[in-house]
C-alpha positions in Angstrom: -64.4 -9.9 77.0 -67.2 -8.0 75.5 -69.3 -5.3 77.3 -72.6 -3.9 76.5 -73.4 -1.0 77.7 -77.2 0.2 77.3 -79.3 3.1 79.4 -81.6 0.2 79.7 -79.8 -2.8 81.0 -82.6 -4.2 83.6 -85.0 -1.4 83.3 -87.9 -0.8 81.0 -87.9 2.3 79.2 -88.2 1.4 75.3 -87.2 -0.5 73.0 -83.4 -1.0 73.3 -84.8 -3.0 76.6 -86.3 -5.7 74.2 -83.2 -5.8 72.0 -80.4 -6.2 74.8 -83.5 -8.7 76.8 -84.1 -10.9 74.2 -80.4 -11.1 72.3 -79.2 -11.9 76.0 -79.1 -15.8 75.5 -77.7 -15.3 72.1 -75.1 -13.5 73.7 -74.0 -16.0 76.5 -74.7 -18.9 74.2 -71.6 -17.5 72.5 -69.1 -15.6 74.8 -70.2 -17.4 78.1 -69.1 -15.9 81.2 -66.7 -13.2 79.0 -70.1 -11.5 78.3 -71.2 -8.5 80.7 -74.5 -6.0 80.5 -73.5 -2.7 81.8 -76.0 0.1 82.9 -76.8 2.7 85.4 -78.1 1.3 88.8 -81.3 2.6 89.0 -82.8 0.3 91.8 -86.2 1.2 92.1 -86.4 0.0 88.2 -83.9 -3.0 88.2 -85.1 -4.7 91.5 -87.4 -6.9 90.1 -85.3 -7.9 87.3 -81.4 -8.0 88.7 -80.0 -10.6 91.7 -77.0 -9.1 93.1 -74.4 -11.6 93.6 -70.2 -11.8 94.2 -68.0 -10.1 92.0 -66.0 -12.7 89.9 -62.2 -12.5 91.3 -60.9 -10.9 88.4 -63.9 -7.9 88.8 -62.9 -7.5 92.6 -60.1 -5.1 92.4 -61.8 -3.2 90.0 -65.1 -2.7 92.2 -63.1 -2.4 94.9 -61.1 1.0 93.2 -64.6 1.7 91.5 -66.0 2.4 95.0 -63.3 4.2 96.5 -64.0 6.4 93.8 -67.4 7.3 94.9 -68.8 5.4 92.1 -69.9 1.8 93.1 -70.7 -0.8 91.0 -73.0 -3.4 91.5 -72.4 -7.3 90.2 -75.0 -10.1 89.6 -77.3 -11.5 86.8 -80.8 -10.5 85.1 -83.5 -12.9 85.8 -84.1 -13.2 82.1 -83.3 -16.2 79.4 -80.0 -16.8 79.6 -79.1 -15.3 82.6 -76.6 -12.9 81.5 -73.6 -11.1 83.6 -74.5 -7.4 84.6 -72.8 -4.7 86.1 -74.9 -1.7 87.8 -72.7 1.3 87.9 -74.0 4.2 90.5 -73.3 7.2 88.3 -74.5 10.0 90.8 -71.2 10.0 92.8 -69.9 11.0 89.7 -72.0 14.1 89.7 -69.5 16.1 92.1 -67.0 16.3 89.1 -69.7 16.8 86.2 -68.3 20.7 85.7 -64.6 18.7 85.3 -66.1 16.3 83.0 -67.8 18.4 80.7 -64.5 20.6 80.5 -62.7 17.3 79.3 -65.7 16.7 76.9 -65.0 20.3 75.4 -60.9 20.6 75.8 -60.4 16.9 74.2 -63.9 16.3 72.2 -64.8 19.9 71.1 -68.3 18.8 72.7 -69.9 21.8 74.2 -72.6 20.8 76.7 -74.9 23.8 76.7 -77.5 24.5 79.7 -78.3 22.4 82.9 -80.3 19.3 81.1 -80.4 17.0 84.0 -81.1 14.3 81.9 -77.6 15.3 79.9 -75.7 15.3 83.0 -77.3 12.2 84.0 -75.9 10.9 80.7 -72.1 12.5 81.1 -71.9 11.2 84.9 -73.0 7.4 83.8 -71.1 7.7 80.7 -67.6 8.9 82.9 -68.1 6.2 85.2 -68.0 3.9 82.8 -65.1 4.9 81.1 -63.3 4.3 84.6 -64.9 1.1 84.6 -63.5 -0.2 81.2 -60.2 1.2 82.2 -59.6 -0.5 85.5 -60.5 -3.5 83.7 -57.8 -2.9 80.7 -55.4 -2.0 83.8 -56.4 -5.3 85.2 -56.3 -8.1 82.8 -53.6 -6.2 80.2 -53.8 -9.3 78.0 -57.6 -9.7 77.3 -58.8 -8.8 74.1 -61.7 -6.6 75.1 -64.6 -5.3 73.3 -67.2 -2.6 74.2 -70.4 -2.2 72.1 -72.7 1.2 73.5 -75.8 1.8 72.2 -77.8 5.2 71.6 -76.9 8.6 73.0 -77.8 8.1 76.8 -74.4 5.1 76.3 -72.2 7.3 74.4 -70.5 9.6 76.1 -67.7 7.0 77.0 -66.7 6.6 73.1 -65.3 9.7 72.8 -63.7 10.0 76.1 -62.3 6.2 75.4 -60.5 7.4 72.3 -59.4 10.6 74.2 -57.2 8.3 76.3 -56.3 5.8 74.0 -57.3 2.5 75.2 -56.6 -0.6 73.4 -60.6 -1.5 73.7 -62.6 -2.0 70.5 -65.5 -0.2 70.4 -69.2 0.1 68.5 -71.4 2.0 68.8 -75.1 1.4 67.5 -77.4 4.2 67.0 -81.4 2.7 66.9 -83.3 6.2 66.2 -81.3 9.3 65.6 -82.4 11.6 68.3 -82.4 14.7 65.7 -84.6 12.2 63.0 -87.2 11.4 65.4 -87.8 14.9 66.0 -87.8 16.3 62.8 -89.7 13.4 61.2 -92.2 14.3 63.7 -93.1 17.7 62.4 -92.2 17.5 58.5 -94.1 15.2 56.0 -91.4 15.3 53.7 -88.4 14.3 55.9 -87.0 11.8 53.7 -87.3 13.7 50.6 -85.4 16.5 52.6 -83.1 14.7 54.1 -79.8 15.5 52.1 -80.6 18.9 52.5 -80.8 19.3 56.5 -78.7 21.4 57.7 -78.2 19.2 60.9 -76.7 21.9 63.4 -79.4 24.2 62.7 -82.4 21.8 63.1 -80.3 20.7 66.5 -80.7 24.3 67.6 -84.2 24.5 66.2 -85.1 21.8 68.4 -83.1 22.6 71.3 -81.2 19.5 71.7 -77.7 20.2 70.9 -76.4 18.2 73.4 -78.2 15.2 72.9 -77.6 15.7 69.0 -73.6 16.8 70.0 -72.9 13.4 72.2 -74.5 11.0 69.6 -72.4 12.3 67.2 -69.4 12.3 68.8 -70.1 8.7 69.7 -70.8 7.7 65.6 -67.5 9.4 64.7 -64.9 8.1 67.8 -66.2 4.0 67.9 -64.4 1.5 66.0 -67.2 0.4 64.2 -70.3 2.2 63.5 -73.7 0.0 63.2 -77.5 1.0 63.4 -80.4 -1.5 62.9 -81.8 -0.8 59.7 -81.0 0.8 55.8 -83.1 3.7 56.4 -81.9 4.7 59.7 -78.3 4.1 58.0 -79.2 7.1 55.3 -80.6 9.0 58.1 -77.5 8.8 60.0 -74.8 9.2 57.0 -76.9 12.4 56.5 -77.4 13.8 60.4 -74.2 12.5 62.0 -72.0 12.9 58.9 -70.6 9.0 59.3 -71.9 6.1 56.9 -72.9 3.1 59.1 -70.1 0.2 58.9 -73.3 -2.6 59.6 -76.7 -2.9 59.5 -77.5 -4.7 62.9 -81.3 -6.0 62.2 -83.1 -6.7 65.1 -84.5 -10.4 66.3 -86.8 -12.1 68.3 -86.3 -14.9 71.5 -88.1 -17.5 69.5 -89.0 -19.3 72.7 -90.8 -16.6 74.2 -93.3 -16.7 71.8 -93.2 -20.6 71.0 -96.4 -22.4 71.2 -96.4 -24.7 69.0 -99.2 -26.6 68.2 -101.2 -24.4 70.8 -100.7 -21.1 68.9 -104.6 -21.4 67.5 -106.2 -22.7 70.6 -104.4 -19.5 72.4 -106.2 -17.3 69.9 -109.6 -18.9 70.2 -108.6 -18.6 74.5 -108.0 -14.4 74.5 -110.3 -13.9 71.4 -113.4 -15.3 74.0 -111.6 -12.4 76.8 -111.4 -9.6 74.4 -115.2 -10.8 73.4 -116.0 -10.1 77.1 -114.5 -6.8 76.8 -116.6 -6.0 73.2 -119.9 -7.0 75.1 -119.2 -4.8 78.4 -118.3 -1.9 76.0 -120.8 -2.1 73.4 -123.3 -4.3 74.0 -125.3 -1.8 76.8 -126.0 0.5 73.9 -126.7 -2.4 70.7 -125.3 -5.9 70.0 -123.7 -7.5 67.1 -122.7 -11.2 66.2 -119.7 -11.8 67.7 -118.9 -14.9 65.8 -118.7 -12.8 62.5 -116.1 -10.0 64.1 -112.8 -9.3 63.4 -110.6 -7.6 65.6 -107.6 -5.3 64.0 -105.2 -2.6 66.1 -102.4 -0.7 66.1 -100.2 0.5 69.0 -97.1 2.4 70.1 -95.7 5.4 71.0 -97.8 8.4 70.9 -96.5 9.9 67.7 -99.4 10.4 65.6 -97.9 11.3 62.6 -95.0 9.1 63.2 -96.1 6.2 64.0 -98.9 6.1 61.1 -102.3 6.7 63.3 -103.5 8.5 60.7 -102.9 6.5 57.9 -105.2 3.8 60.1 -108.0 5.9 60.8 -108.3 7.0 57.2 -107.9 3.3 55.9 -110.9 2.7 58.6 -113.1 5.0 57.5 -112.9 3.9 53.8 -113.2 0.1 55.1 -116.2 1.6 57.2 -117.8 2.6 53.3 -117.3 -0.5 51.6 -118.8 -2.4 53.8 -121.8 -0.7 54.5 -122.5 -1.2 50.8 -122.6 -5.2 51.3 -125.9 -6.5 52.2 -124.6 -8.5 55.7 -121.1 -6.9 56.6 -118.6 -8.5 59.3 -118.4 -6.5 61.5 -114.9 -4.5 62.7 -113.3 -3.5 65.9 -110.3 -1.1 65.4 -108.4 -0.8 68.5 -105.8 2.1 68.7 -103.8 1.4 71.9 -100.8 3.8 73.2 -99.9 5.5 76.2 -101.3 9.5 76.3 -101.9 12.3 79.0 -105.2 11.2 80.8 -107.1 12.1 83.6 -108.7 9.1 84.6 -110.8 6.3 83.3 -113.9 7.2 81.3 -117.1 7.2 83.5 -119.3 5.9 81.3 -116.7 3.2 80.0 -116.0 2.1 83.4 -119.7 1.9 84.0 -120.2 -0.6 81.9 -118.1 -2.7 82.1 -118.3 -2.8 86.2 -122.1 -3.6 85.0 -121.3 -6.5 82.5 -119.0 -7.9 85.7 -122.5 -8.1 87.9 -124.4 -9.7 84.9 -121.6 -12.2 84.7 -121.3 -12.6 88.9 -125.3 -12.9 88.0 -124.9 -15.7 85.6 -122.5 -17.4 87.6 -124.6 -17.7 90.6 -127.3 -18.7 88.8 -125.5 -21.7 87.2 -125.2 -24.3 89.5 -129.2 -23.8 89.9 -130.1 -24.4 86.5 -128.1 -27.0 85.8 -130.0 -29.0 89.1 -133.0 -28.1 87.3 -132.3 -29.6 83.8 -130.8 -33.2 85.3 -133.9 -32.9 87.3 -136.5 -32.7 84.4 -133.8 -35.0 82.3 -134.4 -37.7 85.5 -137.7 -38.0 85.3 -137.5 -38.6 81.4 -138.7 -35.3 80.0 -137.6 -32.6 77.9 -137.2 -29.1 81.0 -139.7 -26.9 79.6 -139.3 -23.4 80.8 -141.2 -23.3 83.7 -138.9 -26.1 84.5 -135.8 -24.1 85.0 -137.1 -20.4 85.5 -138.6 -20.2 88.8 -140.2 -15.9 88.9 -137.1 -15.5 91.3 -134.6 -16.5 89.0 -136.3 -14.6 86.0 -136.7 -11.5 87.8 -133.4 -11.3 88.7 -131.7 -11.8 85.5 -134.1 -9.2 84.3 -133.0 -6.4 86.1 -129.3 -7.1 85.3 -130.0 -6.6 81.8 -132.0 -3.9 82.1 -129.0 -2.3 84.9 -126.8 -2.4 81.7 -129.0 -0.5 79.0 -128.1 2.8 77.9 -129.7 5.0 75.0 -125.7 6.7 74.5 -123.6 5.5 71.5 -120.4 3.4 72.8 -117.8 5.9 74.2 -114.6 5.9 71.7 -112.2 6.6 73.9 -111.7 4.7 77.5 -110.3 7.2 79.3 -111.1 11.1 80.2 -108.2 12.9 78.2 -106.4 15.8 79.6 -106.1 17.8 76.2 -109.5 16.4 74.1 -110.0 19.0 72.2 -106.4 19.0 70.7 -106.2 15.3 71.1 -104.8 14.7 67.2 -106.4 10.8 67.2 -109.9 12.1 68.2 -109.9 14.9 66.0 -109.6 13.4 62.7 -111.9 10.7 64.7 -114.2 13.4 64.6 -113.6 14.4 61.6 -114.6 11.1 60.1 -117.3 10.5 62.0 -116.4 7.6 63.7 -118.6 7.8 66.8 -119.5 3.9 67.1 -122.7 4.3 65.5 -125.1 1.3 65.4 -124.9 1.9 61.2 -120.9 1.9 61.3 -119.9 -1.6 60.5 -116.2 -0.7 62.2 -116.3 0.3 65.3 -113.5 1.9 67.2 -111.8 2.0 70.9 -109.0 4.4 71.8 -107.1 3.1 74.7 -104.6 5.7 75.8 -103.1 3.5 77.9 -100.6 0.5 77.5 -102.4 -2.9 77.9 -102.1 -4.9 81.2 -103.5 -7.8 83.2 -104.6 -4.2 85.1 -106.6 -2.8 82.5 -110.0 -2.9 81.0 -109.2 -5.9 79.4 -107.5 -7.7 82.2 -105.1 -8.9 80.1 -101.2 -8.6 79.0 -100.0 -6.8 75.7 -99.1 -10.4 74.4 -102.8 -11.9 75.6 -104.5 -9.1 73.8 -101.9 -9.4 70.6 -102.7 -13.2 70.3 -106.6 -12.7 70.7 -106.8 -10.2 67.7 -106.6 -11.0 64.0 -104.2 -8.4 62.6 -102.1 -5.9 63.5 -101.4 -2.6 61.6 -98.3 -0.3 61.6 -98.4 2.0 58.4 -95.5 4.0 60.2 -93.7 7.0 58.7 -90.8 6.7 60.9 -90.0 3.7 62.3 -85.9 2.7 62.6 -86.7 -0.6 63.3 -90.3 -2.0 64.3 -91.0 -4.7 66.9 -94.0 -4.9 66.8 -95.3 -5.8 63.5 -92.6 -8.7 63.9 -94.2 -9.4 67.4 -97.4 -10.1 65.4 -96.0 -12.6 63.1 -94.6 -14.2 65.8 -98.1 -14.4 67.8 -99.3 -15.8 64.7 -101.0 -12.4 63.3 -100.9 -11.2 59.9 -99.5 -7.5 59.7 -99.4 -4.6 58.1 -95.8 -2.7 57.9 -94.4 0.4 55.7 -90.6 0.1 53.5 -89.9 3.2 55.8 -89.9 1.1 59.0 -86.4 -1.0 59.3 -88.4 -4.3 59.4 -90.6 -3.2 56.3 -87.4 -2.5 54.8 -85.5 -5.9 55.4 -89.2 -7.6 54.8 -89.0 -6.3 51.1 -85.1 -7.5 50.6 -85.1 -10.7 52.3 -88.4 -12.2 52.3 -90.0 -12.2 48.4 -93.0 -14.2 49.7 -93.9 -11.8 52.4 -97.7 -11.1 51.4 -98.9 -14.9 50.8 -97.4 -14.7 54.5 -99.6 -12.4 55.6 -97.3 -8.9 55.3 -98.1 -6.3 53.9 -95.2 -3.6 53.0 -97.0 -0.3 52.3 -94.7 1.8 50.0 -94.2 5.2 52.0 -91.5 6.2 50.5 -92.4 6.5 46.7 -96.0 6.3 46.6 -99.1 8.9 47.4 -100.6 9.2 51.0 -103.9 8.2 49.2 -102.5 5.4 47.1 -100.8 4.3 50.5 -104.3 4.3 52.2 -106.2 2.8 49.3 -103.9 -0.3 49.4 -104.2 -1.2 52.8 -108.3 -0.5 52.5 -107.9 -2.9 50.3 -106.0 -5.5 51.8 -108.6 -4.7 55.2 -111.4 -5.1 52.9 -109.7 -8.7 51.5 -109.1 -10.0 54.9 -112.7 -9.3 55.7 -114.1 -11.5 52.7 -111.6 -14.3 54.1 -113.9 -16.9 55.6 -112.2 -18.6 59.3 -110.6 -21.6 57.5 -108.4 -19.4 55.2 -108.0 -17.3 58.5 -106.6 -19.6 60.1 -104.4 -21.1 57.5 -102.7 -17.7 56.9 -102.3 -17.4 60.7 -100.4 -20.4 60.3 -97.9 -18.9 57.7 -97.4 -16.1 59.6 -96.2 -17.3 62.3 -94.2 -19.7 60.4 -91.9 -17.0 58.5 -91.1 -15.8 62.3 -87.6 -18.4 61.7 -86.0 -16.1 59.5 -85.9 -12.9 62.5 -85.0 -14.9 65.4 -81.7 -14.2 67.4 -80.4 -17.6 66.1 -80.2 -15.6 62.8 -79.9 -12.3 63.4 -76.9 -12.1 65.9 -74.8 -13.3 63.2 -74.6 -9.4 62.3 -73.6 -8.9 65.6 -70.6 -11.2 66.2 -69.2 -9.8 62.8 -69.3 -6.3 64.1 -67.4 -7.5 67.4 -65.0 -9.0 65.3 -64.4 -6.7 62.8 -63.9 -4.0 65.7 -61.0 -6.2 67.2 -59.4 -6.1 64.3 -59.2 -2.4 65.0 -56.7 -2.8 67.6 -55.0 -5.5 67.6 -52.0 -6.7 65.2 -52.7 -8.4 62.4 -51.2 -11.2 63.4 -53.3 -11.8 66.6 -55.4 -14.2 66.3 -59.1 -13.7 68.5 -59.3 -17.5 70.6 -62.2 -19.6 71.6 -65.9 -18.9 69.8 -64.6 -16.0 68.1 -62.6 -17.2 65.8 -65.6 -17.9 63.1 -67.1 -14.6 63.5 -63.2 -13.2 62.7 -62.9 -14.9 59.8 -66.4 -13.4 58.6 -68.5 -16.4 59.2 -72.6 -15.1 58.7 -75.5 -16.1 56.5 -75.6 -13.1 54.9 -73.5 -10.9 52.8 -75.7 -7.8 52.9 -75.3 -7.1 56.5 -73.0 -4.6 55.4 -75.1 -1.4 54.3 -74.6 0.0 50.7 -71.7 -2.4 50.5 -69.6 -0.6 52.7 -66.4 -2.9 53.5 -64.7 -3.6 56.5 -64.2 -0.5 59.1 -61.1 0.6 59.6 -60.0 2.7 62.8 -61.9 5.5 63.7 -60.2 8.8 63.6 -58.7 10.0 66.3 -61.0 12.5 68.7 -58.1 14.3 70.7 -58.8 17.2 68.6 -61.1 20.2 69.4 -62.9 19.5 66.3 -63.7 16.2 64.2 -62.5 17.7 60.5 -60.2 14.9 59.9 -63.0 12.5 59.9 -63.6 11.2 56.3 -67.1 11.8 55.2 -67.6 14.8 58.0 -70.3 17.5 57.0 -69.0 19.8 59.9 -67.4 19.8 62.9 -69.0 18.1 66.6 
């Protein structure tokens, strides 16, 4: 049996949501009905997503003594591919013993909780309840070889507790973003440079997020097996949570949610004409531009400026903007920048016009059926409709005042919405500080949506719509453990820009040597100049630009075709052989693992790397019954 356990099991918070989603079918294509989601019941988030159904009969005791415990659990399936088994544990009855728990975590763990986080007792109360869950079930079915995989902080608190008691359950844990990286990567330019030299309980003190920081790393040091999802997260962790990763986990895509086929061009050419609606509501009230000789680039994700490489994009768009001023008829650009931020409310002006470009439209629509009588009328009678013909001083006059309803002597707004901090708003500052104001001059153009994208938005479409109307997407992230959506791009059929300090930059450069004829692009972050960094992708930018649409369209063609090498199909290959190597943890030598396991025991997978630095198989982890974790192997200092 193997359990997953994730904070986001049927509820949208980031992206461990995609990985768990999308691997699901993998997952069930392989373990069948052995395989169960676990996560907190969180109803108002999961009831769109989760159908509650009967416990199996093996399950029912379990529930059954779950609930008498003040902590029921809820059974059924996530209406997603695949539909895998899931298990909803209600964590808050849980909370009536937190002061209890947290002594355990301290006495047996040496973890010292510190402060009232509500979020961190959220955390130990799920993570308690779970460890109950997983030992009814070992109580149950005595004989079952069971395996528990946890991923991230918010999952981790049962790993230590599990090795407290000593139950025969494999465990691993996978760590997608150290909570301590993110934050100090956030604020220091030079995190990787410093990274052997962090003092990790000091920065976790600095930050205030000892907890956080003390649970995670608990969790790397008591699983089995120890995996993250990419070789620079692995260095990160070795370094912050004093364990070296056992496997490198990559990430994948659900081919067939992205699968179009033959269709994958005509889709473009379908939410290019949509996002062309949205170009002429925004822009076209103040000056116009030939929309058949515009390209459309963006980035997006969370709001981490520095992080996430929003600067590195507005500073390769105001080079591109240079360049192509100096060439006598340039393309024109429109750079959107699209993440969620603190707003007040849509911008008036923006709003304005685009409410305005719907009447012209209504306008148009109305005035169709009219014209169209007109011209088969003139055509009827065997002559070519002159004006006259099909303007009547009605129909004219009308049209006339919805154009001249929509113009406006103001510059495009940048931004879309009213911002609640813009005068400390970092992407509008260095905005400003390029002068990229939408001028009629500027051949790039720019529109900062501080909002995810939604059939709900300005655009009125989804992120995937709007993905597949573009014509490249740009992440020049600094850190990134993994990446989706560059890899989302390719598999929309957009070339991308990435950075070797982003996981999927990183495995990009090892495993596919034809990546930039594919349309990737792998900045070098990590050994090269911010300015030699920018200058490269200007350049690419300014390439694509000169690309006329047939050489468009055939490197939109090879990007999505390189999409086969990152697809579950492939990639969970890393995962069984964690599972099985985890197994191997606790049970004899001699056991053999039945059914579909057996190849994933024997090390069946594609690829010898997926071990990280060539680390070899993992044996046990220590044991956690100790205040401290000194006996670890490789331990900095103590959890």
């Amino acid at each position: 049996m193997l359990f997953e356990v994730a904070w986001e099991t049927c509820s949208q918070i980031g992206g461990i949501y995609t990985v768990i989603k999308t691997k699901a079918p993998n997952m069930v294509e392989r373990w069948g009905s052995s395989y169960y989601l676990v996560g907190p019941d969180h109803q108002h988030t999961s009831a769109l997503e989760f159908e509650e159904s009967p416990a199996p009969d093996h399950l029912r005791p379990v529930f059954e003594a779950m609930a008498a415990a003040g902590t029921p659990c809820r059974f059924g399936h996530w209406l997603t591919d695949g539909r895998p088994s899931v298990i909803l544990v209600d964590y808050r009855g849980r909370y009536s013993q937190l002061g209890d728990d947290k002594y355990f975590l301290w006495r047996d763990n040496g973890i010292s909780l510190e402060g009232d986080d509500g979020e961190v007792n959220a955390v130990v109360a799920f993570g308690f309840a779970v460890t109950e869950l997983l030992k009814l079930v070992r109580e149950q079915l005595p004989s079952a070889s069971i395996t528990a995989h946890f991923h991230e902080w918010m999952a981790g608190v049962a790993l230590p507790r599990l090795r407290s008691l000593n139950l025969p359950i494999a465990t691993v844990f996978t760590t997608h973003a150290t909570m301590l990286g993110r934050y100090i990567a956030s604020n220091d330019p030079n995190f990787y440079s410093n990274l052997p030299w962090i003092n990790a309980d000091e920065a976790a003190r600095k930050y205030t997020i000892w907890s956080k920081y003390a649970i995670e790393r608990a969790a790397a040091h008591s699983s089995h097996v120890f995996t993250t999802v990419s070789e620079v997260t692995a260095r990160e962790a070795e370094h912050l949570l004093g364990r070296k990763p056992n496997f490198v986990l990559p990430n994948g895509l659900n081919a067939h949610h992205f699968t179009a086929l033959h269709e994958f061009q005509n889709l473009h050419l379908k939410y290019k004409e949509r996002i062309h609606e949205f170009v002429m509501g925004h822009f076209f009230p103040s000056y116009s531009f030939d929309l058949d000789r515009t390209l459309y680039f963006f980035t997006s994700g969370r709001y981490e400026y520095l992080n996430k490489g929003m600067d590195f994009f507005i500073e390769s768009l105001h080079r591109l903007n240079e360049r192509l001023k100096q060439l006598p008829k340039p393309p024109t650009i429109v750079a959107f920048i699209v993440t969620r931020a603190p707003t007040k409310n849509l911008n008036v002006t923006a709003l304005q016009n685009h409410l305005r470009f719907e009447d012209l439209k209504a306008t148009c629509r109305d005035m169709e059926h009219t014209l169209s009588q007109r011209i088969l009328d003139a055509a009827a009678r065997g002559r070519m409709p002159s004006y006259e013909d099909i303007f009547t001083s009605d129909l004219e006059l009308k049209l006339k005042r919805s154009i001249l309803a929509r113009k406006t002597s103001q510059w495009p707004p940048v931004v879309t919405h009213d911002m609640c901090d813009d005068g400390n708003d970092p992407v509008l500052n260095h905005l400003r500080h390029r002068n990229l104001f939408n001028s009629p001059n500027d051949p790039v153009k720019v529109v900062f949506h501080p909002d995810f994208i939604s059939l709900t938005s300005l655009f009125s479409l989804d992120y995937d719509q709007f993905v597949r109307g573009c014509h490249m997407g740009i992440f020049p992230s600094y850190y990134e453990p993994w990446g989706y959506t560059p890899l989302e791009c390719l598999a929309l059929g957009l070339p991308t820009v990435t950075t070797d300090l982003s996981g999927f930059g990183a495995y990009v450069e090892r495993h596919v040597p034809d990546a930039l004829q594919n349309g990737v692009l792998v900045l070098n972050r990590s050994k090269s100049s911010a300015d030699a960094c920018i200058e490269n992708l200007t350049n690419f930018l300014f390439k694509f630009c000169e690309l006329n649409r047939r050489e468009r369209i055939s490197l939109r063609n090879r990007a999505e075709r390189i999409t086969e090498r990152f697809t579950w199909d492939v990639m969970a290959a890393h995962y069984h052989r964690a599972h099985a190597d985890a197994q191997r943890c606790v049970e004899p030598p001699e056991v053999k693992i039945p059914g579909k396991l057996a190849a994933a025991a024997n090390g069946a997978t594609n690829d010898d790397t997926v071990r990280e630095n060539g680390a070899g198989a993992s044996s046990p982890a220590p044991s956690v019954g100790s205040p401290t974790l000194r006996s670890v192997p490789g331990a900095k200092r103590s959890t």
